[in-house]
C-alpha positions as a Markdown table, in Angstrom:
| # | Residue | x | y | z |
|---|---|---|---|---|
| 1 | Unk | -18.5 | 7.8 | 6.1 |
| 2 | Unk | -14.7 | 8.0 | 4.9 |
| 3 | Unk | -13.2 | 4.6 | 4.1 |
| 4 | Unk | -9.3 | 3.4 | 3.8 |
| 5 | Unk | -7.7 | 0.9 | 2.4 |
| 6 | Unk | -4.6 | -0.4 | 4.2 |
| 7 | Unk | -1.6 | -2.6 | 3.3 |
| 8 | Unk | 1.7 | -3.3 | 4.1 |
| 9 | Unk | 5.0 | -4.3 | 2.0 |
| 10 | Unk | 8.5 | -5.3 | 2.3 |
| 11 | Unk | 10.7 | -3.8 | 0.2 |
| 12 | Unk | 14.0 | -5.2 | -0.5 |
| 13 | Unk | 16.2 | -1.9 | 1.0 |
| 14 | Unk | 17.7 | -2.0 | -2.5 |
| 15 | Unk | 14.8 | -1.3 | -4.3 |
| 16 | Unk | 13.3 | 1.7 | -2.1 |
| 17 | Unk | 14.3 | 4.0 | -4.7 |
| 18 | Unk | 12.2 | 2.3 | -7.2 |
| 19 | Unk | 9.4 | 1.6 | -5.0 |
| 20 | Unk | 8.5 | 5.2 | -4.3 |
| 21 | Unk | 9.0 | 5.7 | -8.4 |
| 22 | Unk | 6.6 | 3.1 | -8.4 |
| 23 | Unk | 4.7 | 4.8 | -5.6 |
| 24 | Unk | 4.5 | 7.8 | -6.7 |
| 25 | Unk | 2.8 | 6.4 | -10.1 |
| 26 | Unk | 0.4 | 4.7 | -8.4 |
| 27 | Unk | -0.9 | 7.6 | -6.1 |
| 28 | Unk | -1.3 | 9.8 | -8.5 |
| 29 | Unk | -3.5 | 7.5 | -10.8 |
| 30 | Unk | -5.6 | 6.6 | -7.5 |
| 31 | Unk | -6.0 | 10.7 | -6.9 |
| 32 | Unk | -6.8 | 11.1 | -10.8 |
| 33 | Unk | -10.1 | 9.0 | -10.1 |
| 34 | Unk | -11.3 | 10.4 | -7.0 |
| 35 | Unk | -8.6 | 8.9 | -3.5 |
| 36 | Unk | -9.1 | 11.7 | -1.0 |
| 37 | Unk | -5.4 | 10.7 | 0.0 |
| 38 | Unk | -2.5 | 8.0 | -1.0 |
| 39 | Unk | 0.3 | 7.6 | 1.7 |
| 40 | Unk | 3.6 | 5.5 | 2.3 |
| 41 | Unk | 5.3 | 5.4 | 5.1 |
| 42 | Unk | 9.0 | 3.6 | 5.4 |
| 43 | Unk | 9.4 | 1.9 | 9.0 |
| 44 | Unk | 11.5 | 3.8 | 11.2 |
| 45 | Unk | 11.1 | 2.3 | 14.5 |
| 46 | Unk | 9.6 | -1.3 | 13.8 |
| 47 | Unk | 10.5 | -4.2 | 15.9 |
| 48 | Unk | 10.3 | -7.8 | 15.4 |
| 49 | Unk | 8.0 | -8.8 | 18.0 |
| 50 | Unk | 7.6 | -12.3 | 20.5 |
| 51 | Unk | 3.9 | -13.2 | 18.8 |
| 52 | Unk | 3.2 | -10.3 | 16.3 |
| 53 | Unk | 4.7 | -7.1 | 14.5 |
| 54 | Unk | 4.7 | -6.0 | 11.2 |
| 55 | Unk | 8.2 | -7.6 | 10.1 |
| 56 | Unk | 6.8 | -11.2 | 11.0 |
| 57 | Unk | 3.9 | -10.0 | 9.2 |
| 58 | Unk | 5.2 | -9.6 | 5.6 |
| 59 | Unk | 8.0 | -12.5 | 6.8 |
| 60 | Unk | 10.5 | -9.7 | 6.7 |
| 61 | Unk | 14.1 | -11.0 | 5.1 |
| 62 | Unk | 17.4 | -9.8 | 5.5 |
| 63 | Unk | 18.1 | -6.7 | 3.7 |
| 64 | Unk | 14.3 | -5.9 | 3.2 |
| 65 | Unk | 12.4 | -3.0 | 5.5 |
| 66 | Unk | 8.5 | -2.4 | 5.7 |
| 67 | Unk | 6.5 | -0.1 | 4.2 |
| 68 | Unk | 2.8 | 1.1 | 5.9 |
| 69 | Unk | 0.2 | 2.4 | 3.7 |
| 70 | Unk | -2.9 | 3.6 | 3.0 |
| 71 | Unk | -5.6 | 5.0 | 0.8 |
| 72 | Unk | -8.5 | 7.4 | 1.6 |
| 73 | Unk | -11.9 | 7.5 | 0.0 |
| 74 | Unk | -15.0 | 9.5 | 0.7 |
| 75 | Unk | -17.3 | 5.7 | 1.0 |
| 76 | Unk | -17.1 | 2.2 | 0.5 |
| 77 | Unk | -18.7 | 2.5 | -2.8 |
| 78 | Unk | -16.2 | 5.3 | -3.5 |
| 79 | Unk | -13.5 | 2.7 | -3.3 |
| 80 | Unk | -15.0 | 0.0 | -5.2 |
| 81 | Unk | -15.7 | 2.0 | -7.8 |
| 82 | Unk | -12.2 | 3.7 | -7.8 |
| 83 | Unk | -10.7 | 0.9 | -7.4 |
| 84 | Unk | -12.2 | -0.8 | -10.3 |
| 85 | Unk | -11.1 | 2.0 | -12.6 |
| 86 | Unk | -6.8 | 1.7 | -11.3 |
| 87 | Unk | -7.0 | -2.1 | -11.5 |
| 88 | Unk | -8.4 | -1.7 | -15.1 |
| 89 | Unk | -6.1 | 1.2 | -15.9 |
| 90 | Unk | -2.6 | 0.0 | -18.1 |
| 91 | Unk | -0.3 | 2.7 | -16.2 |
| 92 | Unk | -0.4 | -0.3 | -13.6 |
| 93 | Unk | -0.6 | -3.2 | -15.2 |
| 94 | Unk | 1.1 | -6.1 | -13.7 |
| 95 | Unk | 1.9 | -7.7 | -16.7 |
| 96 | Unk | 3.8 | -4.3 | -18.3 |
| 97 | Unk | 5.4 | -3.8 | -14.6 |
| 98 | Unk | 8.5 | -5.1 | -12.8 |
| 99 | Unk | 7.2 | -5.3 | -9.3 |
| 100 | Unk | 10.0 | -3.7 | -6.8 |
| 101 | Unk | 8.7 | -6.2 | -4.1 |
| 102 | Unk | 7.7 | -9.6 | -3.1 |
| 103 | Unk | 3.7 | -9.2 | -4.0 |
| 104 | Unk | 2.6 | -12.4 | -2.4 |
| 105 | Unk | 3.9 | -11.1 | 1.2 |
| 106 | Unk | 1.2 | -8.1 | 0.5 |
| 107 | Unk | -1.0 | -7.5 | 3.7 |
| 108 | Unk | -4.1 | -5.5 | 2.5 |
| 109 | Unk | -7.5 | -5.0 | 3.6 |
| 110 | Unk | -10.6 | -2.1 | 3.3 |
| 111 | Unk | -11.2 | -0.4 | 7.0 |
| 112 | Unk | -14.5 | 1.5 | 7.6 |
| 113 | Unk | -14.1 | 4.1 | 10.2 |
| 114 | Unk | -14.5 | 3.8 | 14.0 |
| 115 | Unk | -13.3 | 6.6 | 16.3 |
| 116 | Unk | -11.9 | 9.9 | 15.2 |
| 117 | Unk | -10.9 | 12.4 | 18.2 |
């Protein structure tokens, strides 16, 4: 049963350029051990909302716009066991990388499926 992990980001608009550098990186080492798919997605058309939306979400600043993303896998166990591996991996360690957003305003979270038409 495929699996996806989601989150969502805001991104100072300054440092898009470098996110997606960043991005990019990051994909590819989740593809390298197994990700069916890695995608970003810059908002486009995202409104603050009255009670909920994605910019009160991440507690969107001035100058900042959200990114949407999300990961595919084949299984749960897939993604543990993938995910394990890029967390351990030093292409993306925190410690040797300058983080091109506000980490503690990450929304994530693993999604089994439900409907697919």
């Amino acid at each position: 049963m495929p699996y996806v992990d989601g989150f969502i980001v805001a991104v100072p608009k300054k440092n898009l350029k470098a996110y997606a550098k960043l991005s990019k990186k990051a994909g590819k080492i989740w593809r390298e051990y197994g990700a069916l798919d890695y995608r970003e997605w810059v908002a486009d058309d995202v409104k603050p909302g009255k009670l909920t939306s994605f910019p009160q979400s991440v507690k969107l600043k001035t100058g900042e716009t959200v990114v949407f993303a999300w990961i595919t896998y084949k299984s749960r166990a897939q993604r543990d066991r993938i995910n394990a591996k890029v967390m351990a991996d030093p292409r993306l360690s925190m410690a040797s990388t300058t983080m091109p957003f506000d980490a503690k305003r990450m929304i994530y979270g693993g999604f089994a499926s439900l409907v697919k038409v």
